[in-house]
KOLDOGU-67676 format. One line per 4 residues: their letters; for each residue x, y, z of N, C-alpha, C. Coordinates in steps of 0.02 Angstrom, whole numbers. Atoms other than C-alpha are relative to their C-alpha. Layout:
a	X/Y/Z/X/Y/Z/X/Y/Z | ... $
//
This chain:
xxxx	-73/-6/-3/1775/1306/1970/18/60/43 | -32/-31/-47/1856/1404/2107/73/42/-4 | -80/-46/32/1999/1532/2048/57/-4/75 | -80/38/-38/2193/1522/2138/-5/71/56 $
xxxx	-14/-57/-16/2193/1689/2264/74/20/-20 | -36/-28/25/2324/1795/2205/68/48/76 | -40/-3/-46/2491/1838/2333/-11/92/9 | -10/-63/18/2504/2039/2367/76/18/-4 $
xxxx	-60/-15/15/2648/2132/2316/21/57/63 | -27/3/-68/2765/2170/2469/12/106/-7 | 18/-62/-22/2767/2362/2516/56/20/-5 | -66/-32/12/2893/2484/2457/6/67/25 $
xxxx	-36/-53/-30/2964/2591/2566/56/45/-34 | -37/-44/21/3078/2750/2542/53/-12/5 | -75/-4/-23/3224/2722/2514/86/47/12 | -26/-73/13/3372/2837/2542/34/25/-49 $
xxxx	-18/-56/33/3442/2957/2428/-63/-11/-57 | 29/-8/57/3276/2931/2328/-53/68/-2 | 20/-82/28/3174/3075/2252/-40/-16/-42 | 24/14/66/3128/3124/2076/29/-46/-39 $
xxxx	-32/54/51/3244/3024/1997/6/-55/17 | 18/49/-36/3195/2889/2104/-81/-40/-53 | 73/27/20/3021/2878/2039/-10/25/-99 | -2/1/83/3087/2923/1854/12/-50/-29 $
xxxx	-29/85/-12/3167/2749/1888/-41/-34/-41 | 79/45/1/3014/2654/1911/-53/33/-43 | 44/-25/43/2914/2767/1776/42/-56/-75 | -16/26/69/3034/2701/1654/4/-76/-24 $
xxxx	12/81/-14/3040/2517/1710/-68/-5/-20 | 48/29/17/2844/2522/1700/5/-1/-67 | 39/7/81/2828/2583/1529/59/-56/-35 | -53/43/38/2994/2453/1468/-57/-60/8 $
xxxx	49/36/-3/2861/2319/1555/-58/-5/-30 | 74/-12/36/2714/2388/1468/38/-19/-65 | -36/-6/75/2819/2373/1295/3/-71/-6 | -8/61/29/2878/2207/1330/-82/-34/-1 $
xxxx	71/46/0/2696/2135/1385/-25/4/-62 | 38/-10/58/2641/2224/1234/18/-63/-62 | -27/49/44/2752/2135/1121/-25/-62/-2 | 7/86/-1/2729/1950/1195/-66/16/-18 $
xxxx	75/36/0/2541/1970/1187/-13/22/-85 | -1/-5/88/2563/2028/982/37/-57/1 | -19/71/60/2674/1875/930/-5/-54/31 | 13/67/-21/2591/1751/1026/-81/-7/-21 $
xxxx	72/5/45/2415/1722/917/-34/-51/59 | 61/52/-47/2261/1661/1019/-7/-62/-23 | 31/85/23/2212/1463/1010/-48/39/-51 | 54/20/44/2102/1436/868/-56/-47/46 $
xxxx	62/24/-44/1926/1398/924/-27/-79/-7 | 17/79/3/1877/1210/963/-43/5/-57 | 44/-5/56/1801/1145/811/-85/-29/31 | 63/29/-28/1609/1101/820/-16/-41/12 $
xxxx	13/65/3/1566/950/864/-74/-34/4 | 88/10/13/1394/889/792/-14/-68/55 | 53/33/-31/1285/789/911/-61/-29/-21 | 45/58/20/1183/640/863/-76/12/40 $
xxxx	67/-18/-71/1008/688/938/-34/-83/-55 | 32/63/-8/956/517/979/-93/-22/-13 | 87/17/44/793/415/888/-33/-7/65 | 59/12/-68/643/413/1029/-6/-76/-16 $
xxxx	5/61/-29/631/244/1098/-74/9/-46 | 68/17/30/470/162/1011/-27/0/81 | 51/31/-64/312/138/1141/-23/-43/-20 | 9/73/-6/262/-19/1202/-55/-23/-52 $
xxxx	21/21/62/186/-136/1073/-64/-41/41 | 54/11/-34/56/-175/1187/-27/71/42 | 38/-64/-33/-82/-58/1261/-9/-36/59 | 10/20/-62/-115/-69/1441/-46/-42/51 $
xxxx	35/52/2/-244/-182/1425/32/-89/-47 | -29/52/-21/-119/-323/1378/0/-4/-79 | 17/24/89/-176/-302/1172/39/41/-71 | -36/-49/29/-62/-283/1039/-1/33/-53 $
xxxx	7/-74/46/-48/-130/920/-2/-28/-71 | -9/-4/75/-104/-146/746/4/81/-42 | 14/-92/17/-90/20/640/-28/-32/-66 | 43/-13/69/-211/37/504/16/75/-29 $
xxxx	-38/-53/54/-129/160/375/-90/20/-40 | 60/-26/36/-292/238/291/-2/76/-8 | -5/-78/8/-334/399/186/-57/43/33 | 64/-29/-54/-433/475/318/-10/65/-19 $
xxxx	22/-75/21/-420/641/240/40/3/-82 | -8/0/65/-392/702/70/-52/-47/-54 | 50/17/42/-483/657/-104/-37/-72/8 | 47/62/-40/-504/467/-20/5/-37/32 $
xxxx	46/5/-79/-574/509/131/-43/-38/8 | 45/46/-5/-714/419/100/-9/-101/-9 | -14/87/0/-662/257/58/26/-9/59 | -43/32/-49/-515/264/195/-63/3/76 $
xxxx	50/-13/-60/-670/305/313/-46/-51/4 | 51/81/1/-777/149/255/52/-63/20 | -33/31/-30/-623/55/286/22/-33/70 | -33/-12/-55/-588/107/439/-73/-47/53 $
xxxx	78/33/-32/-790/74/498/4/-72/-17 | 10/57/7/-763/-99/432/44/-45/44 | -48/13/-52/-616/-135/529/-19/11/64 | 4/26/-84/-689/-97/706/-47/-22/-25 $
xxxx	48/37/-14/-834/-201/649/37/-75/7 | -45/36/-15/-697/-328/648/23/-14/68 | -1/-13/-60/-645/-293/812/-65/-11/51 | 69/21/-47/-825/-300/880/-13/-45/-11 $
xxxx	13/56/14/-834/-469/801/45/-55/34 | -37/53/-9/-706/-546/878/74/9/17 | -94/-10/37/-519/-469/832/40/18/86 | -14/-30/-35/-543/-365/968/35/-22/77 $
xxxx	-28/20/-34/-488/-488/1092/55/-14/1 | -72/6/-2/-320/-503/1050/65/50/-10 | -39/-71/42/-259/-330/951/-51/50/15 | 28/-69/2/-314/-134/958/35/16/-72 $
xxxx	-4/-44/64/-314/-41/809/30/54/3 | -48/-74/-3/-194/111/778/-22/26/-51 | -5/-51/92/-270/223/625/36/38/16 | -38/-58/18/-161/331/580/-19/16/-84 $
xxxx	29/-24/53/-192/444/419/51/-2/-55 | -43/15/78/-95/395/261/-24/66/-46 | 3/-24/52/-176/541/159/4/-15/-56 | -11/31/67/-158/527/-22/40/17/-49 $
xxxx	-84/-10/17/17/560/-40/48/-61/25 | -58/69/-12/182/440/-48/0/38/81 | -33/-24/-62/257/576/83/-44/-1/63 | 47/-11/-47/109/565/195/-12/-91/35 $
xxxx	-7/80/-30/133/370/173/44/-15/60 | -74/13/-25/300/374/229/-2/5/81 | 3/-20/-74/254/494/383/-29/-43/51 | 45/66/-49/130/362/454/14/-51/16 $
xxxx	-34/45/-21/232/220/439/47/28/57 | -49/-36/-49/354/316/520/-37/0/69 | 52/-13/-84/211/380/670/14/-88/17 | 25/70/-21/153/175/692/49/-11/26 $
xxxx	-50/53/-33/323/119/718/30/40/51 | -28/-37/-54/359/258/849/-53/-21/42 | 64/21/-62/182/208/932/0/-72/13 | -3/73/-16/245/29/933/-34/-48/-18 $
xxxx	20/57/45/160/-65/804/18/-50/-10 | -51/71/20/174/-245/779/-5/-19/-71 | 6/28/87/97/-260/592/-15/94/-33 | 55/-50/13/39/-116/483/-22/-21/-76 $
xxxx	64/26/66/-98/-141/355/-16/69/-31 | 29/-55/48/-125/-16/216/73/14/-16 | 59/-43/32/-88/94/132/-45/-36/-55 | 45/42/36/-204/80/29/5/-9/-70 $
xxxx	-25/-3/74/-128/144/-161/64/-15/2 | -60/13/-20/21/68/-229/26/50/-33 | -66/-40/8/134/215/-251/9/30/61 | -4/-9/-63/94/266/-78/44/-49/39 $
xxxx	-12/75/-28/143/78/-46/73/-24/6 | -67/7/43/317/88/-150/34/39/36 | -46/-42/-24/364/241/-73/3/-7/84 | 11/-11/-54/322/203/108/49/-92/25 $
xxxx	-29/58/-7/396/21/85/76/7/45 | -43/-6/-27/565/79/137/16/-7/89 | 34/-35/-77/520/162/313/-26/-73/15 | 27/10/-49/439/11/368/35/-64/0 $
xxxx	-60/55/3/588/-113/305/58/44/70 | -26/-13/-57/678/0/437/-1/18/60 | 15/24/-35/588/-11/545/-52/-82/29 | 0/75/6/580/-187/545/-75/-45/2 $
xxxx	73/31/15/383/-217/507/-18/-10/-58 | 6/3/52/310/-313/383/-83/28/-13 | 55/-24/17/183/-228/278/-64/-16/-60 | 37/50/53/18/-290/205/-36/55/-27 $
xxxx	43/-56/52/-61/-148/69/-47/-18/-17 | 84/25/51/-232/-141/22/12/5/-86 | 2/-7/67/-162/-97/-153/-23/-87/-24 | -2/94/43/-193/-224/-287/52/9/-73 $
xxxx	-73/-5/49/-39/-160/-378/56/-71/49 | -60/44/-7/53/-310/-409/85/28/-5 | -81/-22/33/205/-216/-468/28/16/65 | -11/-21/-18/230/-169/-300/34/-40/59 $
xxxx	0/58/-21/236/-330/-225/114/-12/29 | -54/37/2/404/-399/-132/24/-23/66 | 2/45/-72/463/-487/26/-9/63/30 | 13/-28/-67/411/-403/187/-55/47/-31 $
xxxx	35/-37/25/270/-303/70/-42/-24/-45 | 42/43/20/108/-380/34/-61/40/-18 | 54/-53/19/-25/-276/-77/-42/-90/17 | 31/55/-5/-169/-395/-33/-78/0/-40 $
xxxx	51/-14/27/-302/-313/-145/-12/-49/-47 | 35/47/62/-385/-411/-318/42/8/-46 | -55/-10/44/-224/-417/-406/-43/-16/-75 | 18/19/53/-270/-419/-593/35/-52/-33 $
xxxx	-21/72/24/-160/-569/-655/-59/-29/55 | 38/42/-62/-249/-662/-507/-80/-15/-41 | 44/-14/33/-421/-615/-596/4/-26/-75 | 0/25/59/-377/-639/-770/14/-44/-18 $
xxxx	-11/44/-7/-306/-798/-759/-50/-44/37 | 62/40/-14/-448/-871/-676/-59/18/-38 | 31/-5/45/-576/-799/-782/18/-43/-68 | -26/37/59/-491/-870/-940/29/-82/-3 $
xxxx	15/74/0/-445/-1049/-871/-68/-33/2 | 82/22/18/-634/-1073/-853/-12/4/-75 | 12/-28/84/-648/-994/-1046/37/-71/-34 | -31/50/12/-528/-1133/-1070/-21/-88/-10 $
xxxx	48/33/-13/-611/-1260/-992/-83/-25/-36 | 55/6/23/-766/-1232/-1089/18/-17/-75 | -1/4/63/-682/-1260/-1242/20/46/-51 | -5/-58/15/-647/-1089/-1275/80/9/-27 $
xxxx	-41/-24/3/-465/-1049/-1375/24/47/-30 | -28/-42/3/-472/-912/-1447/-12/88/61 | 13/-60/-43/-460/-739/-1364/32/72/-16 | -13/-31/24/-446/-585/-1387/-11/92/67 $
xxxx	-1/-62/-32/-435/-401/-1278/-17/51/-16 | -25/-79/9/-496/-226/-1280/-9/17/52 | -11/-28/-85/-437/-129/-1141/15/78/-15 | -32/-73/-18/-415/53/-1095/47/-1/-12 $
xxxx	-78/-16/21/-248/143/-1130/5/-5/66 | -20/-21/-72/-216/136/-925/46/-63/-3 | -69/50/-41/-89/40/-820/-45/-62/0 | 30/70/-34/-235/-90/-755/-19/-31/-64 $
xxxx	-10/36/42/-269/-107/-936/45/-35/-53 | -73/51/25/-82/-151/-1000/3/-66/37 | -28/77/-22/-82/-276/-863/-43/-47/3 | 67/45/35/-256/-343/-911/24/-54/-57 $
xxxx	-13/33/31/-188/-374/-1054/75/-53/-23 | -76/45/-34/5/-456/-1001/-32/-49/20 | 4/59/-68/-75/-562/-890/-51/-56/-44 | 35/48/41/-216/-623/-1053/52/-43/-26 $
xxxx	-72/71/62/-49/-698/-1148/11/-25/58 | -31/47/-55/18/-775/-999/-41/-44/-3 | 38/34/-43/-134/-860/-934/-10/-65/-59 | 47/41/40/-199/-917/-1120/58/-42/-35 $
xxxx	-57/31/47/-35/-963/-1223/31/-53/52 | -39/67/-47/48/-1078/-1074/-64/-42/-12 | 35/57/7/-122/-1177/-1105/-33/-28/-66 | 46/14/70/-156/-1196/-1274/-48/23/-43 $
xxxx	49/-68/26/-258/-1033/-1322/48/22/-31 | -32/-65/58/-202/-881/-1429/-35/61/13 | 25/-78/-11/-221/-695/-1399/3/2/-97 | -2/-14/73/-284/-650/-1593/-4/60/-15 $
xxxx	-3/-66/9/-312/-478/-1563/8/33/46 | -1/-38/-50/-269/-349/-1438/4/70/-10 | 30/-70/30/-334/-165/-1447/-4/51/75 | 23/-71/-39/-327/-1/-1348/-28/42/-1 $
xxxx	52/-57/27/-438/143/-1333/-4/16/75 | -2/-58/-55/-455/299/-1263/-67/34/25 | 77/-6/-14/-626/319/-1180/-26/82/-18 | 11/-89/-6/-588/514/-1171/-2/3/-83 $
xxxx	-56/-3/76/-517/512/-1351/-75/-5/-53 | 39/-5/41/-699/485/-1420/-31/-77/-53 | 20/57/40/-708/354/-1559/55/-44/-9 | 8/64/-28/-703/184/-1527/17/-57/-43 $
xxxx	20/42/48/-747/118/-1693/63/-19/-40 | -77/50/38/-567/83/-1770/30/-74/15 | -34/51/-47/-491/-10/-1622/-48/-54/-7 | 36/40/-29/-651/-107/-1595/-33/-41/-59 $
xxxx	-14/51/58/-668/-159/-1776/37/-48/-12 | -45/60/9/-523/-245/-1774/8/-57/42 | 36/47/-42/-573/-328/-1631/-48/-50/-20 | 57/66/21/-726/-407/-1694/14/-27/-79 $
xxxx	-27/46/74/-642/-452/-1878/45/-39/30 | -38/51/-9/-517/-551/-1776/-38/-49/59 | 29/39/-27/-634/-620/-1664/-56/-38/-54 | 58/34/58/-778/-673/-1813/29/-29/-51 $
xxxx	-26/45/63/-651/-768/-1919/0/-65/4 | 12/88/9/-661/-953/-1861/-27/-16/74 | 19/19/-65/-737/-1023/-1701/-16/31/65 | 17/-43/-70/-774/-946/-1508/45/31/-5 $
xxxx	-43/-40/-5/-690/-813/-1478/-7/33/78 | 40/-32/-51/-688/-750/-1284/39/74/4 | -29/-60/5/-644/-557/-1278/-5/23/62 | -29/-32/-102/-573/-472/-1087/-15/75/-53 $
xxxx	-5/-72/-10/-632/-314/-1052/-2/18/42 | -44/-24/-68/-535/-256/-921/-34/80/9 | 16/-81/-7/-646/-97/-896/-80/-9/57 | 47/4/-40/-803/-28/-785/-30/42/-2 $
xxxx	45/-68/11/-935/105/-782/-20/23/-64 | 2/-31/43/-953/224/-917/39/-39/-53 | -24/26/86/-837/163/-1048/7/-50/0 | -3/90/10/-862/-23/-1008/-67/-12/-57 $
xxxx	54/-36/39/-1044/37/-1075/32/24/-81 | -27/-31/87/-947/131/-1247/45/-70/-6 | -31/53/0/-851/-31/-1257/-28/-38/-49 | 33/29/40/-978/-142/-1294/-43/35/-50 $
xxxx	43/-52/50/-1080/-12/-1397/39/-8/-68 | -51/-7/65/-926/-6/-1507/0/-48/-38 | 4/89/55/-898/-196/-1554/-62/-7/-5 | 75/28/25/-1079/-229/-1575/-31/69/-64 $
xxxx	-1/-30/64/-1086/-72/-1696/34/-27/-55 | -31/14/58/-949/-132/-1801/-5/-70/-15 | 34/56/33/-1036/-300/-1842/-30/-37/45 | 52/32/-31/-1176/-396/-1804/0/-57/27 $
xxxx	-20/69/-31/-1091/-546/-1744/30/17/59 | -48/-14/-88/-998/-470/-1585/-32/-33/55 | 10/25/-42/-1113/-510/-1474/0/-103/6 | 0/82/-39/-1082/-717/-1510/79/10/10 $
xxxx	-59/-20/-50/-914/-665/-1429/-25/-4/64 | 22/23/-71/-904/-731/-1255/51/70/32 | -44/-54/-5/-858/-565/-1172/32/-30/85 | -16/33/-58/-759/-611/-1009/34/59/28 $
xxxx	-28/-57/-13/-694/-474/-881/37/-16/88 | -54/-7/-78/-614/-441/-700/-45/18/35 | 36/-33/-51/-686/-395/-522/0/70/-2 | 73/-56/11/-728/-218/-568/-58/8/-28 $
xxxx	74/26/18/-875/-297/-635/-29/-11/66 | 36/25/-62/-913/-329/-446/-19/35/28 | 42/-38/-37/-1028/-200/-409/-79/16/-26 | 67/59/2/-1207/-212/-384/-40/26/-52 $
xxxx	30/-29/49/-1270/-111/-540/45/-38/-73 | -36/17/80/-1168/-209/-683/-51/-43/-16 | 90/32/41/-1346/-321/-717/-22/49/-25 | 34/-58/46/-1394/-155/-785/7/16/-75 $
xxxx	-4/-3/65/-1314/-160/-927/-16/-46/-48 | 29/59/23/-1400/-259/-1039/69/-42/-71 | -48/29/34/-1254/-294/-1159/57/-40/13 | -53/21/-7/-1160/-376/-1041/-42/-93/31 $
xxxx	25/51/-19/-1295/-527/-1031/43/-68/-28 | -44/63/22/-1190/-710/-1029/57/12/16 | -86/-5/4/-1036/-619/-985/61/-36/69 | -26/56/-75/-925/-719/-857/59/52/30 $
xxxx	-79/-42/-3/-794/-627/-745/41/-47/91 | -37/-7/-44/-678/-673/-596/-4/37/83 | 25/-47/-55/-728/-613/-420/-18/-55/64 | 13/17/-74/-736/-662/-223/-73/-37/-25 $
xxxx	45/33/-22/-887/-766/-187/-47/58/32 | 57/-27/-7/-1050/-627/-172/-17/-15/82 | 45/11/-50/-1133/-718/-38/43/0/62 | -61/-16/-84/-972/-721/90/-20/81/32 $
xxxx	-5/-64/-13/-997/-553/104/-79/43/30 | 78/-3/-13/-1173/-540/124/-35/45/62 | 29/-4/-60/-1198/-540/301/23/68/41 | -34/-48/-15/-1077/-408/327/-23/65/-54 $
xxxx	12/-56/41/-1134/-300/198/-92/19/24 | 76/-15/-21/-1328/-309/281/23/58/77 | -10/-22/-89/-1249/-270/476/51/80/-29 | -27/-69/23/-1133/-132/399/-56/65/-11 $
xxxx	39/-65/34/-1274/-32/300/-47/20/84 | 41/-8/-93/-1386/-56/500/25/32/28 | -38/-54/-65/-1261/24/588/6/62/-43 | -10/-65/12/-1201/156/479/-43/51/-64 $
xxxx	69/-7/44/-1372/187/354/37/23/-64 | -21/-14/66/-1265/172/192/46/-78/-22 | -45/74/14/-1175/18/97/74/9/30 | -67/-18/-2/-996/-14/138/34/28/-83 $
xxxx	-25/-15/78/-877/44/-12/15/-65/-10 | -2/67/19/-812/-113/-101/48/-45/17 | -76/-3/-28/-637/-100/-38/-18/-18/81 | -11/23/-65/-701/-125/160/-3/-62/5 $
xxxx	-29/88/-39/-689/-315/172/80/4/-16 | -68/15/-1/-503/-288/139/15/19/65 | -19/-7/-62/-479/-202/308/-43/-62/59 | 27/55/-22/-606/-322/379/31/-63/3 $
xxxx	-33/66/-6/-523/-470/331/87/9/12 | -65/3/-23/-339/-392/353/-4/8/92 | 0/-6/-90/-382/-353/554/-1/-81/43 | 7/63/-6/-459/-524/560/77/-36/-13 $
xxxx	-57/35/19/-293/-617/494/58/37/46 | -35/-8/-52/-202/-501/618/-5/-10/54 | 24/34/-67/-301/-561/765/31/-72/-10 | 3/76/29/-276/-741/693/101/13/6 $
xxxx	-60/0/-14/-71/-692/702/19/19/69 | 9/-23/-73/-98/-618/874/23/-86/52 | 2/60/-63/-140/-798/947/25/-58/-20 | -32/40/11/-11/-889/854/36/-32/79 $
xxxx	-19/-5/-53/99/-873/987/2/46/60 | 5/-52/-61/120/-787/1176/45/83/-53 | -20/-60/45/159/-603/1087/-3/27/-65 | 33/23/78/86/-661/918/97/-5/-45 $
xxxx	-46/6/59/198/-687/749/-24/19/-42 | -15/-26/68/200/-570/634/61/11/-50 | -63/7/51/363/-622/542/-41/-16/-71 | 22/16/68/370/-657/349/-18/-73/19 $
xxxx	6/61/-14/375/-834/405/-89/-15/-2 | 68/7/-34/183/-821/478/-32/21/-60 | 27/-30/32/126/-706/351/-8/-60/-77 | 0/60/73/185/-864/187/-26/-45/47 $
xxxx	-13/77/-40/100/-999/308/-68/-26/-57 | 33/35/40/37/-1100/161/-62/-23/-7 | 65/26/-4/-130/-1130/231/-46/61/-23 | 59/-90/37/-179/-931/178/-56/1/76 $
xxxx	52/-46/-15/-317/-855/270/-67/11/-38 | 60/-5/14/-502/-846/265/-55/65/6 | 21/-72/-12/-599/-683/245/-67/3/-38 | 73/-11/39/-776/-610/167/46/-15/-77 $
xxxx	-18/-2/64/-665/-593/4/18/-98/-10 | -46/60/13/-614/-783/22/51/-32/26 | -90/3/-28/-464/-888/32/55/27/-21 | -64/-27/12/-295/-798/21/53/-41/45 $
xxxx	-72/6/-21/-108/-825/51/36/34/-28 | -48/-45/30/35/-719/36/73/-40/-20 | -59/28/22/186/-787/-67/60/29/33 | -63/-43/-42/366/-753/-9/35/62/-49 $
xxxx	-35/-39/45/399/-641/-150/-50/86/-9 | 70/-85/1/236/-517/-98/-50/-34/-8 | 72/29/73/109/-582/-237/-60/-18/85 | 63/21/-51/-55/-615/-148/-24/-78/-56 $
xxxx	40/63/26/-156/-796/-212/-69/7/18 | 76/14/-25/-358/-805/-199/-18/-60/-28 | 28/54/48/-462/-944/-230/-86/59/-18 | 29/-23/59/-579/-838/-353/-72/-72/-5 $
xxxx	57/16/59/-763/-888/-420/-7/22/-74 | 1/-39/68/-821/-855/-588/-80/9/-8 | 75/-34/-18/-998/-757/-602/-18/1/-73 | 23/-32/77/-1107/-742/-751/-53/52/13 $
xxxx	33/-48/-11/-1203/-601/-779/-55/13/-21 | 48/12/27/-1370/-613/-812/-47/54/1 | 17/-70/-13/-1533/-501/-841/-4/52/52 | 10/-47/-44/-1563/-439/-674/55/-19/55 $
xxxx	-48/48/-64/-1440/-557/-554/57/-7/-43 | -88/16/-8/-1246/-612/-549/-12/-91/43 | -4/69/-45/-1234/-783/-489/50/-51/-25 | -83/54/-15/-1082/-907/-465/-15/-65/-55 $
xxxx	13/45/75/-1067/-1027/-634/62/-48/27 | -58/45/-42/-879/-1099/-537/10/31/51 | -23/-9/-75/-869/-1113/-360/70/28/4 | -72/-49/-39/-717/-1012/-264/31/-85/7 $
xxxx	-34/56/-19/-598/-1174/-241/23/-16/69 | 6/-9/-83/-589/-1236/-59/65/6/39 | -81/-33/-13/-393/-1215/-62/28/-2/-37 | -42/-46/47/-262/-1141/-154/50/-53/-36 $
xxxx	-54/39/32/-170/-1299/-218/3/-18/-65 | 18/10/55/-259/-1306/-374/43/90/-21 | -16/-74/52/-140/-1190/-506/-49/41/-28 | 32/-50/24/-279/-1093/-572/0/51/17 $
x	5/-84/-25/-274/-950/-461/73/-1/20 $
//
């Protein structure tokens, strides 16, 4: 801006008869001028200062949803650091063996680190969908899952969780882990099947064992069974022997009885110790349980000989669990065929169409998906579906007593 030049003031000559009292004149004129200026510039108050005006600092454009090799962006959410590191790290190794098998021709992989916090969930969804993700897979716990759900409804991706928290379950948010209804309901229609109606539960005081046991009434009472007893116990808590009495007096009063024990390790071990202390008939109780029985030391326990449980098909997994331990000289954890088979099913959405489809649409496509764990499909309401075997457990081996079903149209699972 360029200011106005200013005119000069015209030159004052002497005029005659002036003097002192000439220039007492013009002394007294200035200071009347100085008086008035003074005045106007007191009762005329400065503007008030423009108010602030806040500024929207604009969201960064996402980057392209393709890498520069033409392949588009998956983000794998995993706890790459924090207490589990090690799982999200067997995950992660199972997933580019995915990619080296095959995936890799259509999608790249984005890890990003979920930690093992909601807020750390949140942040990563957040990262993926600034790095231009077209799906993201994980996290991997559902409260991480619950709280990160939001973030990736707004940014308009749907998300498939390794949790196997059903509760967490709902359109555009697909835990795809071994939901326990899923499990217990196929375990117990076989129990069914054999003739089996009564039944009965002891489960841990935990969450997985409340919904162990929710999901026993559902499965058995819609078919013509009866829950006769149902019992909690606190593994920490010591003794066993109350709860687990009443267990085997309501299981040893008239006919088969099959008893869920929704537990694993250590106090799946004090479990059975308990009911087979408090009478000598427990063990003709058909004990029946869930896929945390699906790891490769539960033939060890010898109390759990005859026991039947719910679980992927063993031998799917096989081949991948030999080429895994070759490359990286240790087993996978139990959890890597979930990233394995979620990369896979995102390659497989890749070459739907030119740019792939990952809408909800693609994700419910009734035919499910094939993976080491099996067949799956995702409902429109979240829920995951498997078609499930049922294993018995014998002295030294596990081996398949009902085939996995070859698709999902049969209600059992």
């Amino acid at each position: 801006m360029m200011l106005r030049s200013l005119a000069p003031f015209p030159s004052m000559g002497r005029a005659p008869g002036s003097g002192a009292a000439g220039w007492l004149a013009l002394s007294a004129i200035g200071l009347m001028l100085g008086a008035c200026a003074g005045t106007m510039q007191s009762s005329t108050p400065p503007p008030p200062p423009a108010p602030a005006v806040a500024v929207a600092t604009p969201r960064p454009e996402p980057a392209p949803r393709v890498t520069a090799t033409g392949k588009l962006k998956v983000a794998l959410l995993l706890p790459l650091s924090g207490r589990a590191r090690d799982i999200g790290t067997s995950m992660l190794e199972a997933a580019e063996m995915a990619i080296f098998d095959g995936a890799g021709r259509d999608i790249a992989i984005m890890p990003v680190d979920s930690g093992d916090t909601p807020d750390r969930a949140v942040a990563a969804v957040e990262r993926a969908a600034l790095n231009g993700a077209v799906i993201l897979l994980g996290p991997l716990f559902g409260p991480a899952t619950a709280a990160a759900a939001p973030a990736a409804r707004d940014a308009n991706l749907e998300m498939v969780s390794f949790s196997n928290d059903e509760g967490v379950a709902q359109p555009g948010v697909y835990p795809m882990g071994l939901g326990v209804q899923t499990q217990v309901r196929r375990v117990a229609d076989y129990a069914l099947a054999q003739g089996i109606r009564r039944f009965a539960v002891f489960a841990p005081a935990t969450a997985y064992g409340d919904q162990a046991t929710l999901a026993l009434r559902d499965a058995v009472t819609t078919r013509g069974g009866s829950v006769v007893a149902a019992e909690r116990f606190n593994f920490s808590g010591g003794n066993l022997t109350g709860s687990a009495g009443r267990v085997t007096q309501a299981a040893g009063a008239e006919g088969r009885t099959a008893v869920l024990l929704p537990v694993a390790g250590p106090p799946l071990a004090a479990a059975t110790q308990a009911l087979e202390a408090t009478s000598p008939d427990a063990r003709k109780a058909q004990y029946i349980g869930t896929g945390i029985w699906d790891t490769p030391t539960i033939a060890v326990d010898g109390n759990l000989d005859g026991a039947w449980f719910a679980a992927p098909d063993p031998s799917r997994r096989a081949d991948f669990e030999r080429k895994y331990t070759a490359v990286h000289g240790k087993a996978p954890h139990r959890l890597a065929t979930l990233a394995y088979d979620a990369v896979n099913m995102a390659a497989k959405l890749a070459r739907t169409r030119p740019g792939g489809d990952f809408t909800a649409a693609a994700l419910n496509d009734p035919e499910g998906f094939r993976g080491l764990d099996g067949l799956f499909r995702f409902r429109s309401d979240g829920r995951v579906e498997r078609a499930l075997a049922v294993l018995e457990i014998g002295k030294d081996q596990v081996r398949v007593i009902d085939p996995a079903p070859s698709s999902l149209d049969r209600p059992t699972n």
